[in-house]
VMD Tcl script that builds the backbone (N, CA, C; Angstrom):
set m [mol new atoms 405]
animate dup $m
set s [atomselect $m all]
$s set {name element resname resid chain x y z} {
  {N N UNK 1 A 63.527 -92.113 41.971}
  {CA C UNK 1 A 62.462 -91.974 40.996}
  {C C UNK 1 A 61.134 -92.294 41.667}
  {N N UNK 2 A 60.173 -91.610 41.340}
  {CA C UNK 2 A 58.849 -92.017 41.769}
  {C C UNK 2 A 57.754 -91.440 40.343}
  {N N UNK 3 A 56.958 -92.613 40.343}
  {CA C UNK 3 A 55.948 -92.075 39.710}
  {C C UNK 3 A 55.891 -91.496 38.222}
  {N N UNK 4 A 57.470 -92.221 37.348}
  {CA C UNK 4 A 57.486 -91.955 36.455}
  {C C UNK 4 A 58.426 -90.229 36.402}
  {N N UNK 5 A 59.017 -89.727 37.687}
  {CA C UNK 5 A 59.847 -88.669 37.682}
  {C C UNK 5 A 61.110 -88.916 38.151}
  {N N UNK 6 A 62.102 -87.903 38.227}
  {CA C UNK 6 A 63.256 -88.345 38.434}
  {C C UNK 6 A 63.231 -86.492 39.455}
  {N N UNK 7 A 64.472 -86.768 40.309}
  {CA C UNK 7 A 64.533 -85.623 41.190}
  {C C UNK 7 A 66.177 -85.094 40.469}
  {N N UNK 8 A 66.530 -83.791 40.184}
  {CA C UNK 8 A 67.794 -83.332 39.954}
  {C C UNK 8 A 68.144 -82.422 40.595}
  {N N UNK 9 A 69.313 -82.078 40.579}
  {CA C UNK 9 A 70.239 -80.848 41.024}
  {C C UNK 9 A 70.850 -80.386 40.220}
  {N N UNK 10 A 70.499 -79.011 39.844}
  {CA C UNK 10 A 70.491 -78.279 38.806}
  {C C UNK 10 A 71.560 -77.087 39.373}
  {N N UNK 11 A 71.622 -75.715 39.082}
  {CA C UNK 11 A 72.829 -74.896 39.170}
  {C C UNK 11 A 72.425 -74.132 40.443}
  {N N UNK 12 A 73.386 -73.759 41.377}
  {CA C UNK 12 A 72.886 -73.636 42.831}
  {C C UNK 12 A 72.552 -74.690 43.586}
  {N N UNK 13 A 72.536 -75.957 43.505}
  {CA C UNK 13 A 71.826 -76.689 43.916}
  {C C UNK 13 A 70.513 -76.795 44.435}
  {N N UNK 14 A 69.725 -76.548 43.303}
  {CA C UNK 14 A 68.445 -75.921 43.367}
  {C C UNK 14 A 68.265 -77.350 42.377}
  {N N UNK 15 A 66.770 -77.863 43.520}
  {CA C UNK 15 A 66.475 -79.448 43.125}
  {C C UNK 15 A 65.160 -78.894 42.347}
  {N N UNK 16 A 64.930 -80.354 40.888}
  {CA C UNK 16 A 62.968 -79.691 40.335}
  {C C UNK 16 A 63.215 -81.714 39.878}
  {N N UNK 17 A 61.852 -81.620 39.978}
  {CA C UNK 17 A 61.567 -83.184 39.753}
  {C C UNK 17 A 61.339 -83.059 38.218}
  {N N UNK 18 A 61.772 -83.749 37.209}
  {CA C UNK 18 A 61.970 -83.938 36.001}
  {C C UNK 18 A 60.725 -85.361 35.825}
  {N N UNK 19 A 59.646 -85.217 34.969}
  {CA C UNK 19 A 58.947 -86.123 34.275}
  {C C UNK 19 A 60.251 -86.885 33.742}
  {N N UNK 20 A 59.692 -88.639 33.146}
  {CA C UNK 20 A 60.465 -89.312 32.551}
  {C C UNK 20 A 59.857 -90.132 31.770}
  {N N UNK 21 A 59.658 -91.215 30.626}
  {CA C UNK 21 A 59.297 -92.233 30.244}
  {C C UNK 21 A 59.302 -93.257 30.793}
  {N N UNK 22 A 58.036 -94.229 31.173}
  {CA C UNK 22 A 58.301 -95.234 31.294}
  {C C UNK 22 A 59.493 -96.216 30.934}
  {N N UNK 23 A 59.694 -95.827 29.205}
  {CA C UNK 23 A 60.844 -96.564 28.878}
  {C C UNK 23 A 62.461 -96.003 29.339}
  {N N UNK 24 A 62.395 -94.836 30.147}
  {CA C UNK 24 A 63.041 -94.503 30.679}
  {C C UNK 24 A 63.348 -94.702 32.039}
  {N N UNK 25 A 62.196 -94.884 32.563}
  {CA C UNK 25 A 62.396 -95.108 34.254}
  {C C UNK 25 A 62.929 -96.900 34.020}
  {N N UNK 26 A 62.437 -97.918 33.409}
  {CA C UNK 26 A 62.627 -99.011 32.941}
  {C C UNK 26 A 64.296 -99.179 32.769}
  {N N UNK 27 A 64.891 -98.776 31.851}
  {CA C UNK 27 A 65.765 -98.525 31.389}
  {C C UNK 27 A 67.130 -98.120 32.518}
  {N N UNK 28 A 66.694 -97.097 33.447}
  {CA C UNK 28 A 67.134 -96.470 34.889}
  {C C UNK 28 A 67.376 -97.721 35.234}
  {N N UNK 29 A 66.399 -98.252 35.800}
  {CA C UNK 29 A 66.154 -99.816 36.808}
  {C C UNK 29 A 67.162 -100.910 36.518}
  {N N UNK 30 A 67.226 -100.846 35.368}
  {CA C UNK 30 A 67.804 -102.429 34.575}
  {C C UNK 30 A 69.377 -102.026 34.831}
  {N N UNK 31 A 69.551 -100.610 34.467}
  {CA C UNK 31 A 71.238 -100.530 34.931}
  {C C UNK 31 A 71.765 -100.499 35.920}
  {N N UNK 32 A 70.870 -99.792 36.911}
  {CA C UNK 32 A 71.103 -99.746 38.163}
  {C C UNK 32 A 70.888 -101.470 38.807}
  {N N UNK 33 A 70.021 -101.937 38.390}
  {CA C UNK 33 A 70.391 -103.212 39.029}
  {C C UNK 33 A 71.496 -104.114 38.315}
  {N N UNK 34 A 72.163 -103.353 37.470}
  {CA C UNK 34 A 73.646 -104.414 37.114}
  {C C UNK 34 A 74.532 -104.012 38.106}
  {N N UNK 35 A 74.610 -103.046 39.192}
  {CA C UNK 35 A 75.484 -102.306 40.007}
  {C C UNK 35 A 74.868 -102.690 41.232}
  {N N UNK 36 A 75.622 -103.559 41.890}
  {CA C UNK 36 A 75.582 -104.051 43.120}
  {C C UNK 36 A 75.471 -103.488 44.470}
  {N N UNK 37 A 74.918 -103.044 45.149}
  {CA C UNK 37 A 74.886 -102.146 46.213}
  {C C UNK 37 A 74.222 -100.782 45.630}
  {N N UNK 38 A 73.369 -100.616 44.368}
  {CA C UNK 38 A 72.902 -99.277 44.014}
  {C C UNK 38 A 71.495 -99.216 44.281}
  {N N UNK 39 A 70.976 -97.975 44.756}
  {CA C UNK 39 A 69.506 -97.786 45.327}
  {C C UNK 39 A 69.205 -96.689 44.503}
  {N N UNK 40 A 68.235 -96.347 44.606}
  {CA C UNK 40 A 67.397 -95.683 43.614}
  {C C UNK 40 A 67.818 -93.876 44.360}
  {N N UNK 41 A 69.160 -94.041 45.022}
  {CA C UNK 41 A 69.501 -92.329 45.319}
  {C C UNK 41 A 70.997 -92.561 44.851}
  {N N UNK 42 A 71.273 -93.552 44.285}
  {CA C UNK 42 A 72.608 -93.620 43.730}
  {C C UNK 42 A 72.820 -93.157 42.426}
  {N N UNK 43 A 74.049 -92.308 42.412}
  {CA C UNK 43 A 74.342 -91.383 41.451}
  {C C UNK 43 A 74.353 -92.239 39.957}
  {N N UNK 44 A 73.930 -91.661 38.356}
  {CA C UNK 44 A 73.762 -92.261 38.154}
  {C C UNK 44 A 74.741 -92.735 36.914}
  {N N UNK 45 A 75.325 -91.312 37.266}
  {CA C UNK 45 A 77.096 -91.782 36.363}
  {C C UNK 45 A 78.578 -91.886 37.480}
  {N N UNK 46 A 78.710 -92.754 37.196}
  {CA C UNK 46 A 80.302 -93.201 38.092}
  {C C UNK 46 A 81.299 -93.097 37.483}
  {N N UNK 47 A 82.453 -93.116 38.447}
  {CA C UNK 47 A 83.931 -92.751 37.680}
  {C C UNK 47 A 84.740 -94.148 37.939}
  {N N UNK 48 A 86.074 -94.408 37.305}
  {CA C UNK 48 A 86.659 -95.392 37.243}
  {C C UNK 48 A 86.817 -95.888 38.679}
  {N N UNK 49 A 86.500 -95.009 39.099}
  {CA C UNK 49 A 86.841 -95.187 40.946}
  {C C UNK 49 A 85.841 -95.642 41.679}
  {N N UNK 50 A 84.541 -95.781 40.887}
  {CA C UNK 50 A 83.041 -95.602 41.821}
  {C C UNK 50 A 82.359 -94.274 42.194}
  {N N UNK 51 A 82.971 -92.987 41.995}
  {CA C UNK 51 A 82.600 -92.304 43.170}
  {C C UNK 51 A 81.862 -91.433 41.760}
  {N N UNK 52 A 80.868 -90.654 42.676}
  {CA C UNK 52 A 80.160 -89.902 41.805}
  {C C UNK 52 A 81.225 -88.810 40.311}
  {N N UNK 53 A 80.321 -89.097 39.032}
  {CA C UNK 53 A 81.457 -88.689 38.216}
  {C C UNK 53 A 81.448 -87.260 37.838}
  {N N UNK 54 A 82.846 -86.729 37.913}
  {CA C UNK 54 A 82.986 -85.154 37.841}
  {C C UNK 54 A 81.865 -84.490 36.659}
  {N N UNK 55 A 81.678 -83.096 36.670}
  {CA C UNK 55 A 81.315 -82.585 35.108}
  {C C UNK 55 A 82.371 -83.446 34.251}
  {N N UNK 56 A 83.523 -82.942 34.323}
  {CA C UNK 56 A 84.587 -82.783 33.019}
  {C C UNK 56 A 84.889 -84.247 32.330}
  {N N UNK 57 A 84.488 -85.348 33.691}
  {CA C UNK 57 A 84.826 -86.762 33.429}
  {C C UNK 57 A 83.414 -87.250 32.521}
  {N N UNK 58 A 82.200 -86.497 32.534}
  {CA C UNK 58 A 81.101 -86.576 31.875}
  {C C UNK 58 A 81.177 -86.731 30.416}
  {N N UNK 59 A 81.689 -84.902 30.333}
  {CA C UNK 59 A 81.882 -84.267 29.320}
  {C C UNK 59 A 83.344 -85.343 28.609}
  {N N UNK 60 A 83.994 -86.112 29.032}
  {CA C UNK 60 A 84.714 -86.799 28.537}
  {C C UNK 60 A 84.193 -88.244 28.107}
  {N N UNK 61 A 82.935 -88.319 29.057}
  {CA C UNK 61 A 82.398 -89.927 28.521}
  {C C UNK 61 A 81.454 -89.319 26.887}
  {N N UNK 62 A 81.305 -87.825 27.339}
  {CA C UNK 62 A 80.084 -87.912 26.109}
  {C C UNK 62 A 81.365 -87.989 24.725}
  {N N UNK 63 A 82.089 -87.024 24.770}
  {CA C UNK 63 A 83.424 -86.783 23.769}
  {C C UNK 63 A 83.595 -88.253 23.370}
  {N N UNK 64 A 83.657 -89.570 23.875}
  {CA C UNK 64 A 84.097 -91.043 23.194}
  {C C UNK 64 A 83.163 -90.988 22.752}
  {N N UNK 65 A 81.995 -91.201 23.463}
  {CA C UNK 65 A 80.998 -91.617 22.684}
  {C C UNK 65 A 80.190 -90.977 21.615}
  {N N UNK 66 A 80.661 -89.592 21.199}
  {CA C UNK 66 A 80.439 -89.210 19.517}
  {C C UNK 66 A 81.838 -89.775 18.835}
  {N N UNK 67 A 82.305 -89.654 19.195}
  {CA C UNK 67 A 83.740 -90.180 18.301}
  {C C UNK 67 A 83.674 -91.812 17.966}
  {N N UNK 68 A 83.153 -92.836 18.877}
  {CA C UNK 68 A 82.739 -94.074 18.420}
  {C C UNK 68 A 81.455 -93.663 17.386}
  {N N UNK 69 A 80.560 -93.037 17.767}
  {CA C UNK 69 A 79.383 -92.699 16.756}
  {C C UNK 69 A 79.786 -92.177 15.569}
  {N N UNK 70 A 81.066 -91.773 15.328}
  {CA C UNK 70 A 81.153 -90.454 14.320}
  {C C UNK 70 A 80.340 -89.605 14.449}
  {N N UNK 71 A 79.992 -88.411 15.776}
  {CA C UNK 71 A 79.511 -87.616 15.489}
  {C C UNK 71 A 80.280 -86.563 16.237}
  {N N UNK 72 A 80.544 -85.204 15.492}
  {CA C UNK 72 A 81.467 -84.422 16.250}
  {C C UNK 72 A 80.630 -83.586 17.113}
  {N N UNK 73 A 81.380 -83.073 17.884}
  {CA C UNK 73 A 80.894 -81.995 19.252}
  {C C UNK 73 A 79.799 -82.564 20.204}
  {N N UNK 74 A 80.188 -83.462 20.617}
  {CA C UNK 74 A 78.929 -83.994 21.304}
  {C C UNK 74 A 78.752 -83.948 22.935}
  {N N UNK 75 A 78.368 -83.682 23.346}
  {CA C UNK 75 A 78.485 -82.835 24.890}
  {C C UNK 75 A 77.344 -82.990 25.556}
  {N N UNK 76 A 77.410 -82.660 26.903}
  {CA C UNK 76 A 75.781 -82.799 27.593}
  {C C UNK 76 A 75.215 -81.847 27.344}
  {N N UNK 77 A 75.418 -79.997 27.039}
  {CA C UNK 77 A 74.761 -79.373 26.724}
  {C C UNK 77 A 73.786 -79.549 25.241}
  {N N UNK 78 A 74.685 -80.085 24.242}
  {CA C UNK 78 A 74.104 -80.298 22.545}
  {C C UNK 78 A 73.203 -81.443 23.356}
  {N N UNK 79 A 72.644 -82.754 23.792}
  {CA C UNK 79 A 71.969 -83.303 24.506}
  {C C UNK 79 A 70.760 -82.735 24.962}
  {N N UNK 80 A 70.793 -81.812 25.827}
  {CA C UNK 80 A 69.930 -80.486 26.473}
  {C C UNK 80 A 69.575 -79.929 25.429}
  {N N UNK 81 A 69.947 -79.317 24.610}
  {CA C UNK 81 A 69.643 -78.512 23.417}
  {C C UNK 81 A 68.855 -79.361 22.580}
  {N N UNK 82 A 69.519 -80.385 22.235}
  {CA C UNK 82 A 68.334 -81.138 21.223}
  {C C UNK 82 A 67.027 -82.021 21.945}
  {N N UNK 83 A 66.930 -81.799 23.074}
  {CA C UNK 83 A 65.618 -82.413 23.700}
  {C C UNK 83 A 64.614 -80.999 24.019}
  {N N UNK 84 A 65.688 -80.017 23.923}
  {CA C UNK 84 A 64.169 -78.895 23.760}
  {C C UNK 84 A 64.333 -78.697 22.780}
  {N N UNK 85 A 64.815 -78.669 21.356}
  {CA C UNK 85 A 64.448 -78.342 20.123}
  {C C UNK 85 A 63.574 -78.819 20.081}
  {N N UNK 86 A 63.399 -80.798 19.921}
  {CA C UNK 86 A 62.411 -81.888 19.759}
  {C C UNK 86 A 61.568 -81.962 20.629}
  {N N UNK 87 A 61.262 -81.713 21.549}
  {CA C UNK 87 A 60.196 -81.260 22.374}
  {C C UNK 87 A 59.325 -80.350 22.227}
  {N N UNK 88 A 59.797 -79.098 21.300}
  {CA C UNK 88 A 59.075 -78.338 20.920}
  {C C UNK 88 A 58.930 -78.928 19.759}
  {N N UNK 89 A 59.253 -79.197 18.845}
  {CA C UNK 89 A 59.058 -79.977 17.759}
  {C C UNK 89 A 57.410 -80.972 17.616}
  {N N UNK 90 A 57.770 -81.296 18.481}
  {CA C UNK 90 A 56.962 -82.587 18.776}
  {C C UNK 90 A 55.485 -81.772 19.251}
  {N N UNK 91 A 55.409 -80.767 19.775}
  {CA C UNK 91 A 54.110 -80.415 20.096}
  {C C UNK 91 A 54.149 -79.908 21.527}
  {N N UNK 92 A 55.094 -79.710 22.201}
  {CA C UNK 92 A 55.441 -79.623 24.211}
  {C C UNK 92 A 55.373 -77.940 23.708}
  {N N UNK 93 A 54.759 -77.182 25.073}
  {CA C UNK 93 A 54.790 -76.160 24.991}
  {C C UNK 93 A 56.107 -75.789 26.096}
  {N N UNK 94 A 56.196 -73.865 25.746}
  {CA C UNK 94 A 57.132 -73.624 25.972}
  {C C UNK 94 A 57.118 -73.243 27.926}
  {N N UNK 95 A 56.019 -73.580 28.418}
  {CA C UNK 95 A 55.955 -73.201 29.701}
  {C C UNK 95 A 56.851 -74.232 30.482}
  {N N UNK 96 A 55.904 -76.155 29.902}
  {CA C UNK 96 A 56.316 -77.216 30.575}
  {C C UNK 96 A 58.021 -77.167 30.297}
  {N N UNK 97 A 58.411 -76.989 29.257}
  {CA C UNK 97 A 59.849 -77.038 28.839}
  {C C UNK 97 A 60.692 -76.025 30.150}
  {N N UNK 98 A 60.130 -75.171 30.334}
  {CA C UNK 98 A 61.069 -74.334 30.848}
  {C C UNK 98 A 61.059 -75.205 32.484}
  {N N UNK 99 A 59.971 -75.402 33.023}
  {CA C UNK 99 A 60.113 -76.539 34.343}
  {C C UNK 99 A 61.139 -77.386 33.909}
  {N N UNK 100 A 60.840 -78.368 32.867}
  {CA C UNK 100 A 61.450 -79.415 32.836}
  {C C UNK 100 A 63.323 -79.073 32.712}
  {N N UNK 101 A 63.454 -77.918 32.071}
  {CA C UNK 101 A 64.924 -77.249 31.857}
  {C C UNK 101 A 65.293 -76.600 33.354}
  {N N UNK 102 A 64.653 -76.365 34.140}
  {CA C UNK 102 A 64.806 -75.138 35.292}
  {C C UNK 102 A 65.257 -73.794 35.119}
  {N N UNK 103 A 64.765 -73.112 34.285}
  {CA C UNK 103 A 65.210 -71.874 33.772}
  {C C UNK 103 A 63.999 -71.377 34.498}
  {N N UNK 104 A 64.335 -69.887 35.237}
  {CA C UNK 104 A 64.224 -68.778 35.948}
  {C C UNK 104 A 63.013 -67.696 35.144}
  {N N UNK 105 A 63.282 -68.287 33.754}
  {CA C UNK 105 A 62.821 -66.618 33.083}
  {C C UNK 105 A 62.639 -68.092 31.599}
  {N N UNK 106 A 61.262 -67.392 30.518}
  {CA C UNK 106 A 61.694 -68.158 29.696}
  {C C UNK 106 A 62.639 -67.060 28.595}
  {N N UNK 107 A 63.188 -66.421 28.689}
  {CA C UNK 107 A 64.670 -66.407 27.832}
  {C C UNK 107 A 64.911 -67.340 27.118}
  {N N UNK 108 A 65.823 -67.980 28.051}
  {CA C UNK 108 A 66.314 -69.297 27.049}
  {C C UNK 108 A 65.180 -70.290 26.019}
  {N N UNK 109 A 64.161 -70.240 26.590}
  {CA C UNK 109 A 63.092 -70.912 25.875}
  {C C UNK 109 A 63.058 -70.367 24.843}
  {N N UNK 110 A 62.939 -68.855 24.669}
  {CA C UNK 110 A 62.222 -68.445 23.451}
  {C C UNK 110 A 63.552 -68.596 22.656}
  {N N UNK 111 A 64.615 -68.783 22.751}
  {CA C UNK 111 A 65.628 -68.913 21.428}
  {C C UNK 111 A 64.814 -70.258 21.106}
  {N N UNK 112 A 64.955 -71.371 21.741}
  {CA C UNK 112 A 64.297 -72.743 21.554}
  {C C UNK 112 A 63.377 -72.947 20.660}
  {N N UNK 113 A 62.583 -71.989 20.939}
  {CA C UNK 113 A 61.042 -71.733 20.147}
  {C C UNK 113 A 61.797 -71.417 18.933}
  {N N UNK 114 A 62.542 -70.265 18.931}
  {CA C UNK 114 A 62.687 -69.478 17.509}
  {C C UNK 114 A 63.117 -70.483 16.559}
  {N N UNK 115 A 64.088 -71.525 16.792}
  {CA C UNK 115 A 64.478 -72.570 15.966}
  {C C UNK 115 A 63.384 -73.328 15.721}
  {N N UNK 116 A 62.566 -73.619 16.849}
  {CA C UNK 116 A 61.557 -75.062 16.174}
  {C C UNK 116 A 60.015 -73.819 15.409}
  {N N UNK 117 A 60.148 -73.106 15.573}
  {CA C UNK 117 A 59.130 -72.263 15.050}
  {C C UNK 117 A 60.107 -71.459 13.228}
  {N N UNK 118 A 61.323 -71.715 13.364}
  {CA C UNK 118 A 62.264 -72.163 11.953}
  {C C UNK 118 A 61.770 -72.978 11.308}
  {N N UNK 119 A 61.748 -73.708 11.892}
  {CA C UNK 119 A 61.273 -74.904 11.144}
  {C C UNK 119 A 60.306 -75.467 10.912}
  {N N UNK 120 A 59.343 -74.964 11.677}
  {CA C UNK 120 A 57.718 -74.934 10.958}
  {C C UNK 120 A 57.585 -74.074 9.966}
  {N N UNK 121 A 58.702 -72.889 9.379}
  {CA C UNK 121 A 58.558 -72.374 8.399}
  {C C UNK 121 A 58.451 -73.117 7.184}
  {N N UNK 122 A 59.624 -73.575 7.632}
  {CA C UNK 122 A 60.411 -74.451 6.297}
  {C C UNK 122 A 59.870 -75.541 6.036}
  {N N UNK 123 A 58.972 -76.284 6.590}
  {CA C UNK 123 A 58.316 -77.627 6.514}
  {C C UNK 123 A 57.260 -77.071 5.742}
  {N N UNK 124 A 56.705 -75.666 6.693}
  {CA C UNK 124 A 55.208 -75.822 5.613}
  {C C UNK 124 A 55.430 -75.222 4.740}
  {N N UNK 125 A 57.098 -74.531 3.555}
  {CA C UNK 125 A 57.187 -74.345 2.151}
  {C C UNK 125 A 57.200 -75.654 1.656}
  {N N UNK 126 A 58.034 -76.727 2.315}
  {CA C UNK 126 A 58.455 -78.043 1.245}
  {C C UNK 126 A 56.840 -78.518 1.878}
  {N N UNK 127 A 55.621 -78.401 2.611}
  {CA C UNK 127 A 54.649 -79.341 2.140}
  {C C UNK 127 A 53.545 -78.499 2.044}
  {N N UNK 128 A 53.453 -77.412 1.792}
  {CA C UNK 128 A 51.969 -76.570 1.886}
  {C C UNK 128 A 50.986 -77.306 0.818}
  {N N UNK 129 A 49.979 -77.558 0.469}
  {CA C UNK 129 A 49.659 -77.943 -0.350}
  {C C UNK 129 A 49.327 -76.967 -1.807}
  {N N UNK 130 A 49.044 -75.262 -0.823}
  {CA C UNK 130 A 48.855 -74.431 -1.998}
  {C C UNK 130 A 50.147 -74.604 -2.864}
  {N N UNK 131 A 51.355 -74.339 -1.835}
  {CA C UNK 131 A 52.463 -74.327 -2.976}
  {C C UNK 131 A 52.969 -75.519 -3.852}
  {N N UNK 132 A 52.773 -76.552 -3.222}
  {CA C UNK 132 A 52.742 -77.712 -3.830}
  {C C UNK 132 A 51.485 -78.100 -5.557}
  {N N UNK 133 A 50.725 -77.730 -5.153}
  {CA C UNK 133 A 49.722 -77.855 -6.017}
  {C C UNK 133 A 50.301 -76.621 -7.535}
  {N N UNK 134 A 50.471 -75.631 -7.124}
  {CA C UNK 134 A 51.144 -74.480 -8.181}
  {C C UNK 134 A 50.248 -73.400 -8.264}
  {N N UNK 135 A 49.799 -73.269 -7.215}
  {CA C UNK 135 A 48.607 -71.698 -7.065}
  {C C UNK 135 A 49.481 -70.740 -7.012}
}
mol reanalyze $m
mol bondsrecalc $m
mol representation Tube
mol addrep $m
């Protein structure tokens, strides 16, 4: 991490430095220093073994942990998906998103958009004020 970014390896092994939160880089630090011998290039999910942890062993830590949550289907992609919904949500445009995702083309963005631009529909029927008022 430097500088409030994080470096990844994405599909191809094609690396893009990912922005992060302070309360995120924070957060990084504090776990990694419960792990003895870990430096700031140490992987940052492990397997029962130590060794860097598979996809599928991932996709199996996320699977407990909706099922302790009660929440079904919970995966690293739904993860991915709901940080660019809420990202666009929130006001992030669709250029920075597509860096921060590493997508090639924005394609995938614009489905992204189409949902959070859904839902600026639907927010401004339940609060428009014309319709609210009874014009």
């Amino acid at each position: 991490m430097k500088g409030n970014q994080i470096t990844l390896n994405g599909k191809g092994s094609k690396q893009r430095r990912v922005p992060i939160s302070e309360a995120t880089s924070q957060a990084i630090a504090a776990y990694l220093a419960t792990r003895p011998n870990a430096t700031i290039t140490t992987p940052l999910f492990l397997s029962d073994r130590g060794a860097r942890m598979s996809r599928n062993g991932l996709l199996q830590l996320f699977e407990r942990l909706g099922e302790r949550a009660g929440v079904a289907g919970v995966h690293p992609h739904r993860m991915r998906h709901t940080f660019a919904i809420n990202y666009l949500r929130n006001g992030g445009d669709s250029y920075t998103l597509q860096a921060i995702l590493g997508h090639s083309t924005l394609d995938m963005v614009k489905r992204y958009l189409n949902i959070a631009e859904r839902d600026l529909v639907a927010r401004h029927a339940t609060a428009s004020p014309v319709i609210n008022w009874g014009f």
